[in-house]
GUTOR-124408 format. One record per residue (C-alpha): residue number from 1; z, y, x; residue in one letter. Coordinates in nm, 4 decimals, padded with zeros to 6 digits. Layout:
% residues N
<NUM,<Z,Y,X>,"A">
...
END
This chain:
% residues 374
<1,<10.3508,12.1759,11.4093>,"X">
<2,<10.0167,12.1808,11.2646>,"X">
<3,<09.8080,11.9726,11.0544>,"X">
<4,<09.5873,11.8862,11.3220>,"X">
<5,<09.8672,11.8187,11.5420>,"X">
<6,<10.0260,11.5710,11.3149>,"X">
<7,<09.7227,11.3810,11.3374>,"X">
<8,<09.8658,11.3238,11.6919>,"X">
<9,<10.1423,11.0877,11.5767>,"X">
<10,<09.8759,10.8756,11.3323>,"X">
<11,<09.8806,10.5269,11.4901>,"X">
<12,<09.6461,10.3157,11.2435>,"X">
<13,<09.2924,10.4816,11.1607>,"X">
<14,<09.0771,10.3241,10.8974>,"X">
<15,<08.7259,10.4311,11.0288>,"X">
<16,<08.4275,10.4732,10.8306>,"X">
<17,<08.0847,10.5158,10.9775>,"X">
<18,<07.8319,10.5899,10.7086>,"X">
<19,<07.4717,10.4506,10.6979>,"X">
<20,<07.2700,10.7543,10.7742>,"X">
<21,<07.4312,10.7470,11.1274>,"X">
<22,<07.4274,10.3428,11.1832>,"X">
<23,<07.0919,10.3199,11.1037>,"X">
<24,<06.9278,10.6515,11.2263>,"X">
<25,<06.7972,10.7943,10.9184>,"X">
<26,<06.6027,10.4293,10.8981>,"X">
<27,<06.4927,10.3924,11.1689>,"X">
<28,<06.6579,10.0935,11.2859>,"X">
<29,<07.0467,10.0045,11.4198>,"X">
<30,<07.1068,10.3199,11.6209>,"X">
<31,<07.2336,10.1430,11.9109>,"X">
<32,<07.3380,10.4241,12.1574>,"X">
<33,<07.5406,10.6163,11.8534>,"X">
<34,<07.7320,10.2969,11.7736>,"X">
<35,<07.7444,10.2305,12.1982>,"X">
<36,<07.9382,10.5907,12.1787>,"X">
<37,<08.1560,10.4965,11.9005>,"X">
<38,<08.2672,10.1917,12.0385>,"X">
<39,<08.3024,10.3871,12.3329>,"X">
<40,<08.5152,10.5836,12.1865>,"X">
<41,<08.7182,10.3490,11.9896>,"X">
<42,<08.8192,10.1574,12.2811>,"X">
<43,<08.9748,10.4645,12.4426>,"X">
<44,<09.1861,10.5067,12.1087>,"X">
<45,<09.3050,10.0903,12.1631>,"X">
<46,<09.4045,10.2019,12.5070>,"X">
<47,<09.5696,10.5342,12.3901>,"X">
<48,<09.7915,10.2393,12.1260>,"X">
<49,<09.6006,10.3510,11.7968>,"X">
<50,<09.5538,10.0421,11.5821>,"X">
<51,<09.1698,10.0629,11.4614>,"X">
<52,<08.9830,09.8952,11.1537>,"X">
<53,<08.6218,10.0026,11.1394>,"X">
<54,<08.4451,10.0131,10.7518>,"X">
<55,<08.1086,09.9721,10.8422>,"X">
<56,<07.8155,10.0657,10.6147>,"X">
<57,<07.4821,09.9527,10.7145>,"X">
<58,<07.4174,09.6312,10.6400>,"X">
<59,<07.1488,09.6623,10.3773>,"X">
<60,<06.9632,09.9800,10.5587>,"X">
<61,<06.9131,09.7217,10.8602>,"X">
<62,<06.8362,09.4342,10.6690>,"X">
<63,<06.5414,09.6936,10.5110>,"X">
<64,<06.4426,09.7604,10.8493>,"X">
<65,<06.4317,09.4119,10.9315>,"X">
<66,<06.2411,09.3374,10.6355>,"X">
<67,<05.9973,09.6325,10.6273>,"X">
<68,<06.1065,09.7867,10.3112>,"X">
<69,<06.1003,10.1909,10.2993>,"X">
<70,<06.2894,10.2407,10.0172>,"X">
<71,<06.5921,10.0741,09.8913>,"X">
<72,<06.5162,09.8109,09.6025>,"X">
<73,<06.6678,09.8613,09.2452>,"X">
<74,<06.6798,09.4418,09.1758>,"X">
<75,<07.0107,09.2782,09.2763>,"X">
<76,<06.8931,08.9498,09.4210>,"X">
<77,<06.6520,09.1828,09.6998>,"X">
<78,<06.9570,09.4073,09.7490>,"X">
<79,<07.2014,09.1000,09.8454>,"X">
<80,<06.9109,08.9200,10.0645>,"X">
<81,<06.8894,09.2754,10.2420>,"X">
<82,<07.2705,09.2527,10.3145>,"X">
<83,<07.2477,08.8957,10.4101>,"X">
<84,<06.9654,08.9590,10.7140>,"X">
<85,<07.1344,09.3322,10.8116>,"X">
<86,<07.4643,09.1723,10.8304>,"X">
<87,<07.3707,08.9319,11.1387>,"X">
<88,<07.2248,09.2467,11.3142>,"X">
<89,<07.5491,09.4345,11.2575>,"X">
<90,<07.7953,09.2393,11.3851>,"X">
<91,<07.6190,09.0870,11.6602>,"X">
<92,<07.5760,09.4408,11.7926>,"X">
<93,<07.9160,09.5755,11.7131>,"X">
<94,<08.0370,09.2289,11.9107>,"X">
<95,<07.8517,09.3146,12.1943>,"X">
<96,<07.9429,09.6108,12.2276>,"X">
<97,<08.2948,09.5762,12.1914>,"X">
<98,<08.2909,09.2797,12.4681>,"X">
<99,<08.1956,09.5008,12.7107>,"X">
<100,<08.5643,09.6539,12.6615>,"X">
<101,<08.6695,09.3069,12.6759>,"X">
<102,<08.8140,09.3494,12.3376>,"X">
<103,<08.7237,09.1221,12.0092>,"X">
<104,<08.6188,09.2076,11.6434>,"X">
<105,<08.6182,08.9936,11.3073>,"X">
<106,<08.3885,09.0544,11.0229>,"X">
<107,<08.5703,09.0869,10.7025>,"X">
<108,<08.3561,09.0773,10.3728>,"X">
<109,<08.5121,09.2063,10.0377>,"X">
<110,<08.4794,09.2458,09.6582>,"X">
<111,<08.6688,09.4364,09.4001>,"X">
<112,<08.8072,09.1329,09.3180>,"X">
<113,<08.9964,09.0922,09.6281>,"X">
<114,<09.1710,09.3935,09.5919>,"X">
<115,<09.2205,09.3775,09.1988>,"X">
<116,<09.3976,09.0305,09.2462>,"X">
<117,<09.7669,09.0906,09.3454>,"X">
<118,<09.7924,08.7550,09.5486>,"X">
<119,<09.3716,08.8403,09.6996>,"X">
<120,<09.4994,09.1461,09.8168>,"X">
<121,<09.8217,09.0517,09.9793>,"X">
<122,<09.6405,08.7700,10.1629>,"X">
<123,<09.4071,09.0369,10.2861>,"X">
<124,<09.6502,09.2798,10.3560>,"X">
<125,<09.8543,08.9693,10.5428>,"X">
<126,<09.4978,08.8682,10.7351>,"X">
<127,<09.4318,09.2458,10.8478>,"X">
<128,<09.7641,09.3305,10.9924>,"X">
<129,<09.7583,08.9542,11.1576>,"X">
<130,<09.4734,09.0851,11.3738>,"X">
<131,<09.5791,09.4593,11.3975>,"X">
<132,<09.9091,09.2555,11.5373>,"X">
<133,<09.6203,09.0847,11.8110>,"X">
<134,<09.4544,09.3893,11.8896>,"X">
<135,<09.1772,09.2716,11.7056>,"X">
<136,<08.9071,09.5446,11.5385>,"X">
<137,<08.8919,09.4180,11.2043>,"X">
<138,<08.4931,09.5685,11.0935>,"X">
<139,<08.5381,09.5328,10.7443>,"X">
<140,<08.1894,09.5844,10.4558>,"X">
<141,<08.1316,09.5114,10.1243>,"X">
<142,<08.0441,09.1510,10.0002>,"X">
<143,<07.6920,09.2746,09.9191>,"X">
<144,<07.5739,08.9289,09.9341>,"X">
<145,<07.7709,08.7975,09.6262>,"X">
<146,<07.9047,09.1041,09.4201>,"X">
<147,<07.7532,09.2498,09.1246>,"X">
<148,<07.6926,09.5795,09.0048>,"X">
<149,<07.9762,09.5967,08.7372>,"X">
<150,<08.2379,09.5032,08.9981>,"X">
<151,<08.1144,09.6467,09.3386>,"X">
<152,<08.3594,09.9548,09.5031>,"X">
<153,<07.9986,10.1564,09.4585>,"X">
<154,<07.9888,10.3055,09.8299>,"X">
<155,<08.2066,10.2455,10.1285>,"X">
<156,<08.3841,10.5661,10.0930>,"X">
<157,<08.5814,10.4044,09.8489>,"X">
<158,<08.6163,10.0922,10.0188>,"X">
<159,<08.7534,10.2677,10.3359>,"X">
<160,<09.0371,10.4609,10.1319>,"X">
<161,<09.1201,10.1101,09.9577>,"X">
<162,<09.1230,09.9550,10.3022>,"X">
<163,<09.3523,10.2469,10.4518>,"X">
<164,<09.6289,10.1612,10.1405>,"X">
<165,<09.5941,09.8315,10.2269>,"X">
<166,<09.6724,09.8673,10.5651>,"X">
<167,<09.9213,10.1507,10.5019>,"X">
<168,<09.7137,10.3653,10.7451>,"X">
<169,<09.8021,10.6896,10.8633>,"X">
<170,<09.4731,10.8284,10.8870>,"X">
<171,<09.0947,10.7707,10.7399>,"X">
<172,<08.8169,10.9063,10.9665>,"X">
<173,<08.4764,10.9326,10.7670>,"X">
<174,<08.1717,10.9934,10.9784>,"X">
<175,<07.8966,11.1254,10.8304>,"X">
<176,<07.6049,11.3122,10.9240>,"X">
<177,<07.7119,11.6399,10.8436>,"X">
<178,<07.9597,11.8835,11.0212>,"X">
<179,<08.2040,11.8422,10.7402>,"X">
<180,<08.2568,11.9798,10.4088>,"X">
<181,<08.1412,12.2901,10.3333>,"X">
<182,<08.2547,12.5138,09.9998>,"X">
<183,<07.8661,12.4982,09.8544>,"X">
<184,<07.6044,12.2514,09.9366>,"X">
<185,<07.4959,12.4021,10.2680>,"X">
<186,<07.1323,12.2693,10.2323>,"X">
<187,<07.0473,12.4843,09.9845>,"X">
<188,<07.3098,12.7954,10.0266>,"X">
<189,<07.2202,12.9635,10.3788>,"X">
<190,<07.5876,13.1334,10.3301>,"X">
<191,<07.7788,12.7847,10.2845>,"X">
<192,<08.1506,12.8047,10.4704>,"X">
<193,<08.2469,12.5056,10.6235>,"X">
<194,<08.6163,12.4151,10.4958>,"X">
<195,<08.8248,12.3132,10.8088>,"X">
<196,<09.1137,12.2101,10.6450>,"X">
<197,<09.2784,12.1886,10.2574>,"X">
<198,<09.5509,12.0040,10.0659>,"X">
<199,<09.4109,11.7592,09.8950>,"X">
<200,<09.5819,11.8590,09.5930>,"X">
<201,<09.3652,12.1437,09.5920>,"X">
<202,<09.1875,12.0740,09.2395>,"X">
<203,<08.9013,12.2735,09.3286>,"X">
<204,<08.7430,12.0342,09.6243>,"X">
<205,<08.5708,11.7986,09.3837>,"X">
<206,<08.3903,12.1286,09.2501>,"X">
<207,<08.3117,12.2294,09.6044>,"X">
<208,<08.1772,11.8417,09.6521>,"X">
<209,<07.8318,11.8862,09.5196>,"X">
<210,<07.5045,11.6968,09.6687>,"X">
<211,<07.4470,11.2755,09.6421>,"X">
<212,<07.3359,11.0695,09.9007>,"X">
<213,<07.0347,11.0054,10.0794>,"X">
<214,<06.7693,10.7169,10.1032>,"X">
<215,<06.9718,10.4431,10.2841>,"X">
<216,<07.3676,10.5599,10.1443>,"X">
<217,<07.5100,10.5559,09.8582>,"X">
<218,<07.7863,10.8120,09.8406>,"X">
<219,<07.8055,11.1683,09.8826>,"X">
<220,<08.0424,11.4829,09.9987>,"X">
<221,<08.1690,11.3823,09.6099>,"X">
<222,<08.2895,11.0268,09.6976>,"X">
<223,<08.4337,11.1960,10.0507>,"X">
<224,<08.6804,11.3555,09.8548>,"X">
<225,<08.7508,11.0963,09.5593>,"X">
<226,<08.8100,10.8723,09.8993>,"X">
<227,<09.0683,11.1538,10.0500>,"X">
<228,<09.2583,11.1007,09.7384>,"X">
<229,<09.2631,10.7249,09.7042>,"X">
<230,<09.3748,10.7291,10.0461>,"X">
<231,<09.6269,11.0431,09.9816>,"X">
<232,<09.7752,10.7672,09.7572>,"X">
<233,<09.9669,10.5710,10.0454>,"X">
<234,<10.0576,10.9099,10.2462>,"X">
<235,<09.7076,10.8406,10.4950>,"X">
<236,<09.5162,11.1747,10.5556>,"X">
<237,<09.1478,11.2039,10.5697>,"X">
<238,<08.9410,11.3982,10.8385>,"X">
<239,<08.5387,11.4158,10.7174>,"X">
<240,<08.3538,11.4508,11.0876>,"X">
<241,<08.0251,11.4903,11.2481>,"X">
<242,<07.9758,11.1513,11.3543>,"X">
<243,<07.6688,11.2490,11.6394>,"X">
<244,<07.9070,11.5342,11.7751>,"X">
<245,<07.9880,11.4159,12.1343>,"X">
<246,<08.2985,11.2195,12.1756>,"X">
<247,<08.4208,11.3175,11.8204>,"X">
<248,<08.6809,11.0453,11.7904>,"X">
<249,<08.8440,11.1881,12.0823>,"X">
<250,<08.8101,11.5439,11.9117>,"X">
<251,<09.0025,11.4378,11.6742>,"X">
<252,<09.2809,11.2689,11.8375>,"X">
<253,<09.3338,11.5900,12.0848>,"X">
<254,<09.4109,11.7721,11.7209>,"X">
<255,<09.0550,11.9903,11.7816>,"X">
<256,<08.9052,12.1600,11.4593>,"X">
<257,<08.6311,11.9032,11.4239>,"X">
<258,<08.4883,11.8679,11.0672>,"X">
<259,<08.7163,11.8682,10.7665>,"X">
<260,<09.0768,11.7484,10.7260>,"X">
<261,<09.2021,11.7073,10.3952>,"X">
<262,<09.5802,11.6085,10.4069>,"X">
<263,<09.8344,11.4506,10.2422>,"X">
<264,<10.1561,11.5632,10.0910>,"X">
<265,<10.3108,11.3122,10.1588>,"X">
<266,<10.4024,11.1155,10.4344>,"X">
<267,<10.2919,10.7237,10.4355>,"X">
<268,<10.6273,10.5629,10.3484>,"X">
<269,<10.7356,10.8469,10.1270>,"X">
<270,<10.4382,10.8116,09.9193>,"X">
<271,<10.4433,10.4244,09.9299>,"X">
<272,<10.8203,10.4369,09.8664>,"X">
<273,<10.7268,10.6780,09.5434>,"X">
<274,<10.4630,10.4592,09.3987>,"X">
<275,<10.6840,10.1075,09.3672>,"X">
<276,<10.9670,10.3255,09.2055>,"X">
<277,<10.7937,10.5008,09.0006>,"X">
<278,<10.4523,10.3206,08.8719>,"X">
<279,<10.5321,09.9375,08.8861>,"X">
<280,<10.6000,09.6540,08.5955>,"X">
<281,<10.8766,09.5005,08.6796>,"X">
<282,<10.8177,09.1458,08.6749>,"X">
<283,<11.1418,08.9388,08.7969>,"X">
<284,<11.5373,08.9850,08.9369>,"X">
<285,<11.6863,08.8518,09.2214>,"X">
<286,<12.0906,08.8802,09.2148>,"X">
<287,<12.2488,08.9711,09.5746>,"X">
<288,<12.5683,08.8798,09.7190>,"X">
<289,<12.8145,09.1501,09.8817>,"X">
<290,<12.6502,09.1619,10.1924>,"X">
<291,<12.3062,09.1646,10.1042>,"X">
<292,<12.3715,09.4777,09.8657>,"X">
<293,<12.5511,09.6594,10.1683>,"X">
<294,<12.3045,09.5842,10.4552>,"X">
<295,<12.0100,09.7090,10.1996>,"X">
<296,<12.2165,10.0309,10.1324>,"X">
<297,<12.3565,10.1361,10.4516>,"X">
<298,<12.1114,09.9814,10.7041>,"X">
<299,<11.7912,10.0114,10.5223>,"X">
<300,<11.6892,09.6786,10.6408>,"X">
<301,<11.4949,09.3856,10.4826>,"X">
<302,<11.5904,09.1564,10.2187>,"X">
<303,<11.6360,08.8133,10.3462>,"X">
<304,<11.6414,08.4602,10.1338>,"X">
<305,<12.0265,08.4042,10.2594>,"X">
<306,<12.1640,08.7059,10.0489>,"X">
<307,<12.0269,08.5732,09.7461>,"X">
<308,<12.2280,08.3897,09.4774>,"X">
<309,<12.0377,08.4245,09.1465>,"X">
<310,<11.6599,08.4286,09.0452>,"X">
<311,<11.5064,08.5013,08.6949>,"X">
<312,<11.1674,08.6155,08.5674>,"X">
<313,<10.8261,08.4368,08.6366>,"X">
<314,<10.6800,08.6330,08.9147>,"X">
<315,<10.3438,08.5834,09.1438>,"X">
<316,<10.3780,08.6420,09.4866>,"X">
<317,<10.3433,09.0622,09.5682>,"X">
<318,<10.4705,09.1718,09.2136>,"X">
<319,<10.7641,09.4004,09.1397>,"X">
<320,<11.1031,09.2452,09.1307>,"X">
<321,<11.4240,09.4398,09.0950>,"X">
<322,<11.7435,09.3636,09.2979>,"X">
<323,<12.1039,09.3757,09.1503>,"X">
<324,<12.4287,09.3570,09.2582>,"X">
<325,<12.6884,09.0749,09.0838>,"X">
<326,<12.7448,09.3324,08.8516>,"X">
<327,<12.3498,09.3683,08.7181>,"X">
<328,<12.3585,09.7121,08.8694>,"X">
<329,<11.9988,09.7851,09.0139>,"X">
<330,<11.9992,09.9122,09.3756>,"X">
<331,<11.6179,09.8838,09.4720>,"X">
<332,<11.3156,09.7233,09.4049>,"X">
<333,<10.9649,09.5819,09.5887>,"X">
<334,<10.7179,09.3924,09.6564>,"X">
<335,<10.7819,08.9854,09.6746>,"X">
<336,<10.6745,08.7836,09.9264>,"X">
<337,<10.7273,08.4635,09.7665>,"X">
<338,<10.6566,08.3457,09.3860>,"X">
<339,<11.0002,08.2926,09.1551>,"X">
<340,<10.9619,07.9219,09.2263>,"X">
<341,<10.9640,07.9390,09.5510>,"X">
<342,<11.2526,08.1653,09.5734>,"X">
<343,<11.4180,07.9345,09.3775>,"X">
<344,<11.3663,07.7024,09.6491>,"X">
<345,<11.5167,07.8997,09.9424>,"X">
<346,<11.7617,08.1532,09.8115>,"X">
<347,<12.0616,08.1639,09.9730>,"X">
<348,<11.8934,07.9562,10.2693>,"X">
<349,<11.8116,08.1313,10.6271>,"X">
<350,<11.4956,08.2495,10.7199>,"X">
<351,<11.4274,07.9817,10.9802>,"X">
<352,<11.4863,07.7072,10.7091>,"X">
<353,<11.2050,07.8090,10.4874>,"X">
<354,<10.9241,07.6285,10.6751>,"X">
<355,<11.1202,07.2762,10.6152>,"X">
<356,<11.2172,07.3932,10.2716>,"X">
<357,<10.8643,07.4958,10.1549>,"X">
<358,<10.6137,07.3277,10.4394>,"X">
<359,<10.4957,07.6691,10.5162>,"X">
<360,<10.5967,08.0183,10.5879>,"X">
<361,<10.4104,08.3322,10.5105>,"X">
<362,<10.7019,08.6243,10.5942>,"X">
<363,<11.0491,08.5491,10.7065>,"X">
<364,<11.1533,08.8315,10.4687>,"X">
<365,<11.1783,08.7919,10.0697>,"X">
<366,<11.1066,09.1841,10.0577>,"X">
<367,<10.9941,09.3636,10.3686>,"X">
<368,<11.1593,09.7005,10.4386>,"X">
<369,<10.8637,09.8851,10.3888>,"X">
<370,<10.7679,09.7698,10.0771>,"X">
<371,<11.1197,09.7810,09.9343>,"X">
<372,<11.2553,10.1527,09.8082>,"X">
<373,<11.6304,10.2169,09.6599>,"X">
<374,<11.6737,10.3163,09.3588>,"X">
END
């Protein structure tokens, strides 16, 4: 099978539509490309792909809006930019996407949120809550409250951030050229456009030359920096035409439309790598018998009722190890619970947790897929 044909079995997309194409060069919200596009996208719900959309735009309309014909250097007139092209956005995405019958939700983030351990999980937790709706999450920068020392720096970045928070299997970037091309085509009549590479392939970054344009921020260099944050969780990225006609369906039917760059790795293979390999350990929870065979032969979750021993202070979403009786480690992930609260329901089932705690975020201490042997 090929490359393009693997894209076939993807069934969450992180996709990121850049400003040049939401905003037509400038010249406004380009309402018919984002009518196609949501077009589009609601063909790929139907189809059973599970879609968050990064948007960028939100400052090039709120410049429109305000008259301004070149983006301001000050702060304060970038976030009140963001503030009025924010309304405009998601009204029209709304609208748009109600004529599908189908709903969205604006989601607004900083570095922050996905610096902080227990930020991101309850991002990660809200995302997949409304994936689990059939929801289209349209997620942008904070631009209204962040500041220049902490802001992702284009939503490139932000996409392949969102896409290993979601533990996507693919990141579409639309931009408004036909892909990547091994020299900067605008200025080398002899430029090859690259169809497809590892992403390993240490040259791409040298390949990546060119920076953005009036109303964007990143460039064919922050395409590929974005292809390997997202090659990070196993996701593949595919850099597209976005004004080619119908190009999300292009891409699903595996045709050679703009550039895929993919991973090594499959998603839970790569996920599965990264906690063994690249994670403080921050707390142990001892297993009974049962707990140790079910998580070695089944591959299953760890539940609260095969616990009999907690120690370490841990944060909800840090490392923990598990151990048999003996103190033997036999895997290791991501906690769903803080030490205290573990305290609290070990050995308990997962239907008493609610009356043992007064809430319940997961009925699993550990998830499966953020859980890997060792």
């Amino acid at each position: 099978m090929s490359k393009r044909e693997q894209l076939k079995q993807a069934r969450r997309w992180v996709i990121k539509i850049g400003s040049a194409l939401l905003t037509d060069d400038g010249a406004g919200l380009n309402i018919n490309g984002i009518s196609r596009w949501v077009e589009q996208m609601a063909q790929l719900r139907q189809d059973g792909i599970e879609l968050v959309l990064v948007s960028s735009g939100a400052v090039a309309e709120g410049m429109c809006r305000l008259g301004w014909n070149r983006r301001p250097h000050e702060l304060h007139k970038l976030q009140a930019a963001a503030a009025v092209g924010q309304m405009g956005l998601v009204q029209t995405y709304e609208s748009r996407f109600q004529t599908y019958g189908m709903h969205t939700a604006q989601v607004l983030l900083t570095h922050e949120d996905l610096s902080s351990r227990e930020r991101y999980l309850n991002a990660r937790t809200t995302l997949r809550t409304l994936l689990g709706y059939g929801v289209i999450p349209v997620v942008n920068e904070n631009d209204t409250v962040v500041i220049d020392e902490i802001r992702f720096g284009d939503n490139d970045t932000l996409a392949a951030l969102v896409a290993n928070l979601v533990e996507a299997d693919q990141l579409i970037i639309l931009t408004d050229q036909e892909g990547m091309f091994d020299k900067d085509p605008r200025s080398n009549n002899d430029a090859k456009l690259i169809h497809e590479a590892s992403i390993t392939d240490s040259s791409l970054e040298a390949m990546a030359t060119g920076g953005a344009g009036t109303f964007g921020r990143g460039g064919m260099l922050t395409k590929v920096r974005a292809a390997r944050l997202a090659a990070r969780s196993g996701a593949s990225t595919v850099i597209a035409p976005g004004r080619k006609e119908n190009v999300l369906l292009s891409i699903r039917q595996a045709e050679q439309t703009g550039t895929l760059l993919y991973a090594e790795q499959a998603p839970v293979t790569a996920r599965k790598q990264w906690l063994a390999g690249h994670l403080k350990l921050s707390g142990k929870l001892v297993l009974d018998a049962g707990a140790v065979k079910v998580l070695g032969e089944s591959g299953r979750s760890l539940l609260a009722v095969g616990v009999k021993e907690v120690s370490g202070h841990f944060a909800r979403g840090e490392v923990v190890a598990c151990v048999d009786e003996q103190g033997q480690e036999i895997a290791r992930g991501l906690i769903n619970y803080n030490s205290e609260e573990v305290a609290k329901i070990k050995g308990q089932a997962s239907n008493q947790i609610e009356s043992l705690l007064g809430y319940v975020d997961e009925p699993e201490l550990i998830h499966r897929d953020n859980l890997v042997l060792t």
